[in-house]
ROLOGU-908165 format. One record per residue (C-alpha): residue number from 1; residue in one letter; x, y, z. Coordinates in Angstrom, 1 decimal, decimal comma. Example, Ala and Ser with C-alpha at 12.3 -4.5 7.8 and 13.67 -1.06 7.14 Angstrom:
// residues 2
SITE pos code      X      Y      Z
SITE   1    A   12,3   -4,5    7,8
SITE   2    S   13,7   -1,1    7,1
This chain:
// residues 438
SITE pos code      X      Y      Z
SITE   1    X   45,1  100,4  194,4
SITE   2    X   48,0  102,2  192,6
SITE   3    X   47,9  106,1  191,8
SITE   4    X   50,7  105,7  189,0
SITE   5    X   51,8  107,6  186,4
SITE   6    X   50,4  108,5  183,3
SITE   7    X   52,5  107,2  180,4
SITE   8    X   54,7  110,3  179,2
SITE   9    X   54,6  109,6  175,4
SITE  10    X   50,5  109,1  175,6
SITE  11    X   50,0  112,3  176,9
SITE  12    X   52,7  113,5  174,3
SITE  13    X   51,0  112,1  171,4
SITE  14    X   47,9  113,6  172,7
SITE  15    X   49,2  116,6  172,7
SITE  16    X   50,7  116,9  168,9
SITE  17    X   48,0  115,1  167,7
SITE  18    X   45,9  118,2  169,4
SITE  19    X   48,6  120,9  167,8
SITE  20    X   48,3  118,8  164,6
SITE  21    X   44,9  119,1  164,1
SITE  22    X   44,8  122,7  165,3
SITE  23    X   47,6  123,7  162,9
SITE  24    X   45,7  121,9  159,6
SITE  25    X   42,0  123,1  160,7
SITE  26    X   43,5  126,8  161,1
SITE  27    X   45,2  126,7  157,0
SITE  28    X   41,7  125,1  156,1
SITE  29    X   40,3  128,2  157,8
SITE  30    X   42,5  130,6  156,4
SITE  31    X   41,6  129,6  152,9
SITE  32    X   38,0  129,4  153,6
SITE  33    X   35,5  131,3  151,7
SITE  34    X   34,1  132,5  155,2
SITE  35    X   37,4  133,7  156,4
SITE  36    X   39,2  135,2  153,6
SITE  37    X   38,1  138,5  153,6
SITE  38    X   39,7  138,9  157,1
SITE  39    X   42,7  138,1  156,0
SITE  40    X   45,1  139,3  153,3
SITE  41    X   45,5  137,2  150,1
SITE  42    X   49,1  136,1  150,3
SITE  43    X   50,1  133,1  149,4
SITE  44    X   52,4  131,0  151,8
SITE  45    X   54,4  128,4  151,2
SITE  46    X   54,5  124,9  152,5
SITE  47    X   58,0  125,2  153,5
SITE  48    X   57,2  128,0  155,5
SITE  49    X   53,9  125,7  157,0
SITE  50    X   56,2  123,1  157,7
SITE  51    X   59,0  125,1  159,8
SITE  52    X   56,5  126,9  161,8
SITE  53    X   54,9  123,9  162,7
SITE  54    X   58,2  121,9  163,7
SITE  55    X   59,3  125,4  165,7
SITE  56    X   55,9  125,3  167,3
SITE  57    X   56,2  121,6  168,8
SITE  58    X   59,4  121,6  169,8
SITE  59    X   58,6  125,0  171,9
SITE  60    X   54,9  123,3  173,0
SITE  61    X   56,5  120,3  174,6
SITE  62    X   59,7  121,9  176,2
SITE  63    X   56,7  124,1  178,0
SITE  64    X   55,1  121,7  178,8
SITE  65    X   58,3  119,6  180,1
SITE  66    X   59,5  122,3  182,1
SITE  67    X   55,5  122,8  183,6
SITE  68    X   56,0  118,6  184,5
SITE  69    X   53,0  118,1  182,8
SITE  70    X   54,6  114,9  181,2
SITE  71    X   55,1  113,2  185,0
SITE  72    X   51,3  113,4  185,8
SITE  73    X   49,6  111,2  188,8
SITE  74    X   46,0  110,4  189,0
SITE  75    X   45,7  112,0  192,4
SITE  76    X   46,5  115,4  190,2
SITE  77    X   44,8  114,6  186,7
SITE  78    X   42,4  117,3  187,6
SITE  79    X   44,7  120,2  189,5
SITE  80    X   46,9  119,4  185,9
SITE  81    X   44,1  121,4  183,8
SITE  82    X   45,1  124,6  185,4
SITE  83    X   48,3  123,8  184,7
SITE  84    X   48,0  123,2  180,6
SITE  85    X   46,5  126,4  180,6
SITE  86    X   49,3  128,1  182,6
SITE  87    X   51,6  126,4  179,5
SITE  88    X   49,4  127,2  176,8
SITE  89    X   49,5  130,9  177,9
SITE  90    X   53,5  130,6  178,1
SITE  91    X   53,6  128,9  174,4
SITE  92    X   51,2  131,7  173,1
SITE  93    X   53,6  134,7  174,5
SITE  94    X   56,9  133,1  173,6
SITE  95    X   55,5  132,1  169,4
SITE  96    X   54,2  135,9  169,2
SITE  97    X   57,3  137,3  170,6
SITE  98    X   59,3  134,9  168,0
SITE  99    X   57,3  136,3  165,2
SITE 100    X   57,0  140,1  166,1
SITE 101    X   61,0  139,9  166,7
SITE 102    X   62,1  138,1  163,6
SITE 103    X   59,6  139,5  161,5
SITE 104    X   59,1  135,7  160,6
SITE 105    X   56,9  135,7  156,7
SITE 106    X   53,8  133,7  158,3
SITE 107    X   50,3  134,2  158,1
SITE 108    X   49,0  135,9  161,0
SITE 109    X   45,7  134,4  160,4
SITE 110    X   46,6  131,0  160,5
SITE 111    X   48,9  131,6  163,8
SITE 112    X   46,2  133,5  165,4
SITE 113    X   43,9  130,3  165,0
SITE 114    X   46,0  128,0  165,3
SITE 115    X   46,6  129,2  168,9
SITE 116    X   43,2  129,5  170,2
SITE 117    X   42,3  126,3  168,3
SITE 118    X   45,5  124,4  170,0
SITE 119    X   44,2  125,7  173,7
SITE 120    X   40,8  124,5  172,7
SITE 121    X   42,4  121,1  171,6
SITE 122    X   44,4  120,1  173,9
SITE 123    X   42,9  121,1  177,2
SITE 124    X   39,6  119,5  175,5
SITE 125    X   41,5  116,1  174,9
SITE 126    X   43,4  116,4  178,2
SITE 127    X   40,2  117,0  180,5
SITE 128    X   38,0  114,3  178,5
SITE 129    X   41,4  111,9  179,2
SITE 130    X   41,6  112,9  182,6
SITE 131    X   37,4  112,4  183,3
SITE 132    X   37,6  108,6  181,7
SITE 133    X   40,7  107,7  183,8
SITE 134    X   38,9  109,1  186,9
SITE 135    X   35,6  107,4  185,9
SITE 136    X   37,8  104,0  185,4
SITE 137    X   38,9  104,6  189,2
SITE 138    X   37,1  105,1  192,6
SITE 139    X   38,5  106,6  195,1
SITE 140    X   39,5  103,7  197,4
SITE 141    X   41,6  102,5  194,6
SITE 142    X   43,8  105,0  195,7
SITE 143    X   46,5  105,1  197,9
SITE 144    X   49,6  106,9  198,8
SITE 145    X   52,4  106,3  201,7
SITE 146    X   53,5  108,9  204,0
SITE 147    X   56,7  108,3  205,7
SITE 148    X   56,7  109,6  209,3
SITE 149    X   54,8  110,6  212,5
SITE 150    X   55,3  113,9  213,3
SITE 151    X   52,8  116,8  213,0
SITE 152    X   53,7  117,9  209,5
SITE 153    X   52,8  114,2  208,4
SITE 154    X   49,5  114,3  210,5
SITE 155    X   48,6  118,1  208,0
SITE 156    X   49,9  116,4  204,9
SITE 157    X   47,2  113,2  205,5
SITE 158    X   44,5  115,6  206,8
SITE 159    X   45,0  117,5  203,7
SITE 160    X   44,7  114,5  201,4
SITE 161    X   41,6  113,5  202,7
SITE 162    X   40,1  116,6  201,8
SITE 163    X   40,6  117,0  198,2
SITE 164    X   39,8  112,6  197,9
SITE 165    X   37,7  111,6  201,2
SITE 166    X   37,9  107,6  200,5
SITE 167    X   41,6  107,9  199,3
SITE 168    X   43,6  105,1  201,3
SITE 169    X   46,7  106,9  203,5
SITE 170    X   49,2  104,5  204,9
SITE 171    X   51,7  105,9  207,5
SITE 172    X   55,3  104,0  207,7
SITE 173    X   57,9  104,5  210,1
SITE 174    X   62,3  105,3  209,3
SITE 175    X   62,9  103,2  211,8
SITE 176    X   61,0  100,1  211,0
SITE 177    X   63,5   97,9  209,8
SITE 178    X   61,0   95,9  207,5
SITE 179    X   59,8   99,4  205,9
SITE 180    X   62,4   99,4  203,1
SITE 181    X   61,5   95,7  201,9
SITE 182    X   57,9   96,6  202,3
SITE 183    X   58,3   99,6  200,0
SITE 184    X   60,3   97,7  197,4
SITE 185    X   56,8   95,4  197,2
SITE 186    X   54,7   98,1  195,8
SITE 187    X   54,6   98,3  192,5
SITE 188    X   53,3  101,7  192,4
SITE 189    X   52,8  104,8  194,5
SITE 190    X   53,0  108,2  195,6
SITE 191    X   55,1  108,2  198,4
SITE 192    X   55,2  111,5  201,2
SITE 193    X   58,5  111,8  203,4
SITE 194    X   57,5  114,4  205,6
SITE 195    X   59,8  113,6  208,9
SITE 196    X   61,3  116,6  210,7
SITE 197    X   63,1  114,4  212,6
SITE 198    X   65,0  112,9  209,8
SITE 199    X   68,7  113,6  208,9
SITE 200    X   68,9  114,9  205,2
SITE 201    X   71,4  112,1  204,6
SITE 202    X   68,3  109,3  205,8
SITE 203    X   66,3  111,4  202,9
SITE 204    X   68,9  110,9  200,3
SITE 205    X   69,3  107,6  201,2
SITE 206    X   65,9  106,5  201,0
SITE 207    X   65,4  108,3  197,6
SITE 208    X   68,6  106,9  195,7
SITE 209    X   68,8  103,3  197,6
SITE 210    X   66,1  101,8  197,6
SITE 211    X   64,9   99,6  194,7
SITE 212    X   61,6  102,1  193,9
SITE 213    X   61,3  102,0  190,6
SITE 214    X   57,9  103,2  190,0
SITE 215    X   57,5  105,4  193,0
SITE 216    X   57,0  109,1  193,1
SITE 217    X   58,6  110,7  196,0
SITE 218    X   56,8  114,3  197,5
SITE 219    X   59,4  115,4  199,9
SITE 220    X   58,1  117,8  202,6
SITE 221    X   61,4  119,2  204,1
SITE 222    X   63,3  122,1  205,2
SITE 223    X   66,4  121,7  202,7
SITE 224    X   63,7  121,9  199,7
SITE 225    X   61,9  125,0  201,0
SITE 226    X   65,2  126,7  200,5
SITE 227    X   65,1  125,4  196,7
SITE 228    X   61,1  126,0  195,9
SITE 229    X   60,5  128,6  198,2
SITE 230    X   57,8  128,8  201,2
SITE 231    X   56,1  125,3  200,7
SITE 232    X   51,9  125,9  200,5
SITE 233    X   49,6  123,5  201,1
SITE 234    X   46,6  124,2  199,9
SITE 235    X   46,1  120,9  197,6
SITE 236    X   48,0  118,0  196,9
SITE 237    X   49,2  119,2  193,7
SITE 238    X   50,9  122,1  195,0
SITE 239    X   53,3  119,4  197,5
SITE 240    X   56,4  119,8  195,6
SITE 241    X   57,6  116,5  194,4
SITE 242    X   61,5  114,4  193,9
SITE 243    X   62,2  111,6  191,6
SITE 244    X   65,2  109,4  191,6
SITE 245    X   64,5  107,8  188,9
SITE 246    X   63,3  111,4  187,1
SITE 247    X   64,7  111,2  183,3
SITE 248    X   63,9  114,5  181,2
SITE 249    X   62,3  114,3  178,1
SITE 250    X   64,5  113,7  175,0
SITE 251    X   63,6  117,5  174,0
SITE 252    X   64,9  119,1  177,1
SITE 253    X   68,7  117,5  176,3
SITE 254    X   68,6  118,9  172,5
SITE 255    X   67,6  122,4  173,5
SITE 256    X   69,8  122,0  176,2
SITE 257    X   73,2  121,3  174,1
SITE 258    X   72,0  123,9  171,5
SITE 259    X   71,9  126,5  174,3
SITE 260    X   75,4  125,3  176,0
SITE 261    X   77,0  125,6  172,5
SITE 262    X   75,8  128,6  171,1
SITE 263    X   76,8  130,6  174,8
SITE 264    X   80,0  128,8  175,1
SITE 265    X   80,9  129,4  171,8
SITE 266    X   79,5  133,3  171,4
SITE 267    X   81,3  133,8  174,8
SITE 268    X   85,1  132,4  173,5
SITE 269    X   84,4  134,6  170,9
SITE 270    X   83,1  137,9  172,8
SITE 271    X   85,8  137,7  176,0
SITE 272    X   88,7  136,1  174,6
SITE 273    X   90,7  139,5  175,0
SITE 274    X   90,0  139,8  179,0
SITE 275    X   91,3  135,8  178,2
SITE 276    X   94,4  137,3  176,7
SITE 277    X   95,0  140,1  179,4
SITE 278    X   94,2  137,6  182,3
SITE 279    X   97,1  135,2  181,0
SITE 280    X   99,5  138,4  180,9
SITE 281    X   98,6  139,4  184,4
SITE 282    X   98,8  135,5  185,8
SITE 283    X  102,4  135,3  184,2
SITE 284    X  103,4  138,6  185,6
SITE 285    X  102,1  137,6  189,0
SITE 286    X  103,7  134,1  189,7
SITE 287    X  106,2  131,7  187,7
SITE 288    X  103,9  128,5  186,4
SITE 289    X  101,7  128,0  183,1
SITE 290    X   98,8  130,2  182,5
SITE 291    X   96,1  127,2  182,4
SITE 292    X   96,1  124,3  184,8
SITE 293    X   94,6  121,1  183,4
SITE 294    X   92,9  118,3  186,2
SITE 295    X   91,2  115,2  186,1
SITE 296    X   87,7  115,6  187,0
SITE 297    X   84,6  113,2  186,8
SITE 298    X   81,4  114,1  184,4
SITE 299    X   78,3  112,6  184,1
SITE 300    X   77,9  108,5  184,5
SITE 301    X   81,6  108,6  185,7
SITE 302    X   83,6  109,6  182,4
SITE 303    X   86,4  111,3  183,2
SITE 304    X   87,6  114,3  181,7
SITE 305    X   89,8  117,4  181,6
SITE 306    X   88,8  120,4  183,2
SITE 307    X   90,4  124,0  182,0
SITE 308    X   91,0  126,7  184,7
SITE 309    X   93,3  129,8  184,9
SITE 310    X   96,3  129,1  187,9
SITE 311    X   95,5  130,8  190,6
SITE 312    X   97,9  129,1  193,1
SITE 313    X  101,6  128,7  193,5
SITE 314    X  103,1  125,8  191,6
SITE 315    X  104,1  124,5  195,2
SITE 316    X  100,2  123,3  195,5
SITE 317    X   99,2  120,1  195,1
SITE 318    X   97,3  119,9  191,9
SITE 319    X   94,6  117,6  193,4
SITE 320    X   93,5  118,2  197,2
SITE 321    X   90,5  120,3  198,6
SITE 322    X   90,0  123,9  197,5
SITE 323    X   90,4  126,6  199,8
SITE 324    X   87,6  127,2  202,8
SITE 325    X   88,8  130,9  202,9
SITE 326    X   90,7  133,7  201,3
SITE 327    X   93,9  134,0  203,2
SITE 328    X   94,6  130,3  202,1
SITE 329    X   98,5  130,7  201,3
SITE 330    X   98,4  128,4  198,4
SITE 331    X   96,4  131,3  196,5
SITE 332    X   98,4  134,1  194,5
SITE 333    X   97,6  137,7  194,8
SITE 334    X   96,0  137,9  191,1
SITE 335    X   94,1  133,8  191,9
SITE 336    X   92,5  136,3  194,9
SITE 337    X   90,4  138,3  192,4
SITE 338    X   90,0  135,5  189,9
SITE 339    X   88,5  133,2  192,4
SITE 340    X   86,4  136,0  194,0
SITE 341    X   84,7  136,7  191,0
SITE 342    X   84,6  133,5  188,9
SITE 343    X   87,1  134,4  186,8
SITE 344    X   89,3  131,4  186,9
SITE 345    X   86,6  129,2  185,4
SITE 346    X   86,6  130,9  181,8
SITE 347    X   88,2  128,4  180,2
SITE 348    X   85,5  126,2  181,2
SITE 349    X   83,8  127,9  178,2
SITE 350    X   85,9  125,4  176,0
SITE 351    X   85,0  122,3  178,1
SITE 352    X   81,2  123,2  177,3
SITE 353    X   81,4  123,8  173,9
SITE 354    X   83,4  120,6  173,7
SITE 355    X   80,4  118,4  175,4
SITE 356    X   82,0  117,6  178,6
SITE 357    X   80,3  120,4  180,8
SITE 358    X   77,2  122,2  180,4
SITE 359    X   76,4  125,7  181,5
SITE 360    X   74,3  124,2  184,4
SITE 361    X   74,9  121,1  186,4
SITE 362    X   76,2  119,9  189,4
SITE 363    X   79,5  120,9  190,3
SITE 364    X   82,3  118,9  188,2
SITE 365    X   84,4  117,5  191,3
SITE 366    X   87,8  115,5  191,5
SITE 367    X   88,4  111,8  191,1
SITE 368    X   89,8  111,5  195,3
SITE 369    X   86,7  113,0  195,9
SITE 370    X   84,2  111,1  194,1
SITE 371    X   85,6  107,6  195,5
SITE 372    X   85,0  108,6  199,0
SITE 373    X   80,9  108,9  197,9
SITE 374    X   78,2  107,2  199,4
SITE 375    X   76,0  105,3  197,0
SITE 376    X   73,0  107,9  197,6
SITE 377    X   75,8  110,7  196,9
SITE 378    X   76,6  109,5  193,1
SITE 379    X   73,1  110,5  191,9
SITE 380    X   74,5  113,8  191,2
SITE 381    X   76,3  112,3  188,7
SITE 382    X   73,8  111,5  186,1
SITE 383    X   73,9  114,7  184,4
SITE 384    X   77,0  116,4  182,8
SITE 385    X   78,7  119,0  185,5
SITE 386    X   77,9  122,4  185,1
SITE 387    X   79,6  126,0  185,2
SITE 388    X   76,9  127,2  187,6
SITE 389    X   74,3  125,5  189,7
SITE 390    X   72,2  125,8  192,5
SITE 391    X   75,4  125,2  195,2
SITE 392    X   76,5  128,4  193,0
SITE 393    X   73,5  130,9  193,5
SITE 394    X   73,2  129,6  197,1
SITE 395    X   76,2  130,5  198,4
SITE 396    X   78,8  128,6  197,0
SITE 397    X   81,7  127,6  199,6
SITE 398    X   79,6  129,0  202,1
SITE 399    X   77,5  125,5  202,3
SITE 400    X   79,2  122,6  204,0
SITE 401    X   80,2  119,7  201,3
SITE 402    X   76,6  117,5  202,5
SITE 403    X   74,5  120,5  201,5
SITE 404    X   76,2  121,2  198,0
SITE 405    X   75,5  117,4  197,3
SITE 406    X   71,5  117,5  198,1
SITE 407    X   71,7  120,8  195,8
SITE 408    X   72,9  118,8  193,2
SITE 409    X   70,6  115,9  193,9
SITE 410    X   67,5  118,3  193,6
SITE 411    X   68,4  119,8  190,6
SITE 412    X   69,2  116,1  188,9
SITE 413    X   65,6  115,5  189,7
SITE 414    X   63,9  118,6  188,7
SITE 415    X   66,1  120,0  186,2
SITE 416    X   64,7  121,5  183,0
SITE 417    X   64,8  124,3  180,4
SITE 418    X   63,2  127,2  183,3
SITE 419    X   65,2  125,8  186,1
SITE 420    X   68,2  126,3  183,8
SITE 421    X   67,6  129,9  182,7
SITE 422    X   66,6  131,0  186,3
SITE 423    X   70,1  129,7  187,7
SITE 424    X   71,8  131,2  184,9
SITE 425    X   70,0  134,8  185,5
SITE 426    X   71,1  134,2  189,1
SITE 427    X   74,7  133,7  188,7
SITE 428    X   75,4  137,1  187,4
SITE 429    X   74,7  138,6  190,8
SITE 430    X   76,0  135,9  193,0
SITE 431    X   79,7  135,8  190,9
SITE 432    X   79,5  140,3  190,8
SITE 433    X   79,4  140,4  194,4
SITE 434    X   81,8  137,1  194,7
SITE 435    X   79,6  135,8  197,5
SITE 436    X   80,8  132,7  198,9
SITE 437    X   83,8  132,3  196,8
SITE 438    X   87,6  131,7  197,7
């Protein structure tokens, strides 16, 4: 009856035990009779074993995070394969760039092995996994929900039945009013929203609302092309998918501090003389402190201070809505060019390093603000606020307040280590040609 979810820190263990076992049979190797004359005669150190091995992991399952192969379905388990192998190919080019870079003192031999041994191991263990769960299952015990009854819903079924012929498709209607408590009743299932006719704010509130636990939401809409690009449908693992209840993986949140403070920290260091000649030139321009200091709201509701450079007259209210356009008279002639180009938000640099912002995130917004959300709307605030986001690289100011919001709310579900770094590449064009910003 239920296509759940396959435990994350099953398919986890499965997967060091796999590097594991790869790492120890490729040193067994590498010392072998049969293979020594291949490979030089250095001796390497256990240390050295031991560090490659924990660098190894750690890069192996923030791959595989990023890849979602941690939030597998068993309508997917066999789609998935292709997928480990996409992240095994990943792993393999990012460990032999580390090692040709750093010059790192590590036997090539046992690296070499231990990478065709780890492909070998893991998509072995993951397909003979996959085959036993499938063989415990029929088809008919199956069965997703599709929410709608337009055309798009109508494809989205036909296309199911394809790829599982016996799987069980049950079509619910918005407007039923029992739909909601019916949903709540299932204790597990894939769930489709794939209305044109709904409102993005009936999305949002079905997906941080209702009590659905255990559901996977696949949302088939417009807003989320804009996010994931043209949406193809030629199987059901390529529908992309939204969690409300979507936690990353323990992983993800250390490399993603380490990366906020060695940037934050590198870049007070690197630009703190445009900081300097900034704070000369705001002084010059207007009477009123260099820095202005406001109460904003991070993740889970914690307050904190937020740093910017003044770029209005004192006369301005310190809290109220940010200008919708440059000839706003509140902004000084110097706050013009800072706000155009991102400038003002520097300082931030300090807040990041200090733990209350990250370098991606939702956008960090005032306390008036936040107390006029709806309960769907909080779900943005999860995660720690971030310099840049998606709302950023999409057009910033130019997308109404309701749009910024489901931004947010998609990245808080999908957010991980590639998401970050493509958002960051992104910025640097959207803040050079100050594109939506006032």
């Amino acid at each position: 009856m239920l296509s759940s979810k396959i435990p994350k820190t099953l398919l986890l263990t499965l997967d060091l035990a796999s590097l594991t076992l790869a790492f120890s049979a490729s040193i067994f190797l590498r010392q072998s009779p049969l293979l020594t004359s291949y490979f030089n005669n250095i001796t390497y150190s256990t240390a050295s074993y031991l560090i490659s091995f924990v660098v190894a992991a750690l890069l192996l399952l923030a791959i595989f995070s990023a890849f979602k192969l941690y939030q597998i379905r068993e309508i997917e388990l066999s789609a998935r394969i292709f997928t480990v192998l996409k992240g095994l190919t990943v792993w393999t080019l990012i460990i032999t760039a580390i090692t040709y870079v750093l010059k790192y003192d590590f036997s090539r031999g046992v690296l070499f092995l231990t990478v065709i041994l780890t492909a070998i191991f893991i998509t072995f263990g993951r397909f003979a996994y996959f085959r036993y769960r499938q063989n415990q299952k029929k088809d008919n015990d199956i069965s997703v929900h599709i929410i709608g009854n337009s055309a798009r819903a109508d494809d989205i079924e036909k296309q199911m039945k394809n790829s599982l012929p016996n799987l069980s498709v049950i079509r619910l209607d918005y407007n039923n009013p029992n739909m909601r408590a019916y949903l709540s009743s299932i204790k597990s299932d894939d769930i489709f929203i794939a209305d044109e006719r709904l409102s993005r704010e009936q999305v949002m509130k079905i997906l941080a609302e209702a009590d659905l636990k255990h559901h996977t939401f696949r949302v088939i809409l417009d807003t989320f092309r804009l996010v994931t690009g043209e949406i193809r449908l030629n199987d059901i693992d390529e529908i992309p998918s939204i969690s409300p209840n979507h936690k990353p993986l323990v992983i993800y949140l250390i490399i993603k501090r380490l990366m906020d403070i060695v940037i934050s920290g590198v870049g007070i260091i690197i630009i703190s003389p445009i900081w300097l000649a900034i704070g000369v030139i705001i002084k010059l321009d207007s009477k009123g402190p260099i820095l202005i200091k406001q109460k904003r709201i991070g993740s889970n509701l914690r307050p904190f201070t937020l740093l910017k450079f003044r770029t209005m007259h004192c006369t301005a209210n310190l809290y109220d809505y940010a200008p919708n356009n440059e000839n706003d008279a509140r902004i000084t002639r110097i706050g013009r060019i800072l706000r155009r180009f991102s400038l003002d938000e520097l300082p931030q640099l300090w807040n990041i390093l200090k733990g209350d912002m990250s370098l991606v995130g939702p956008r960090p917004e005032m306390e008036f603000i936040v107390k006029k959300y709806e309960p769907w709307q909080r779900t943005r605030l999860i995660t720690q606020p971030g310099l840049t986001g998606l709302w950023q690289i999409l057009g910033r100011k130019d997308i109404p307040l309701h749009e910024n919001l489901e931004y947010d709310f998609y990245y808080v579900c999908n957010r991980s280590i590639i998401l970050d770094l493509m958002i960051i590449l992104k910025t640097v064009p959207a803040v050079l040609f100050g594109r939506g910003a006032y």
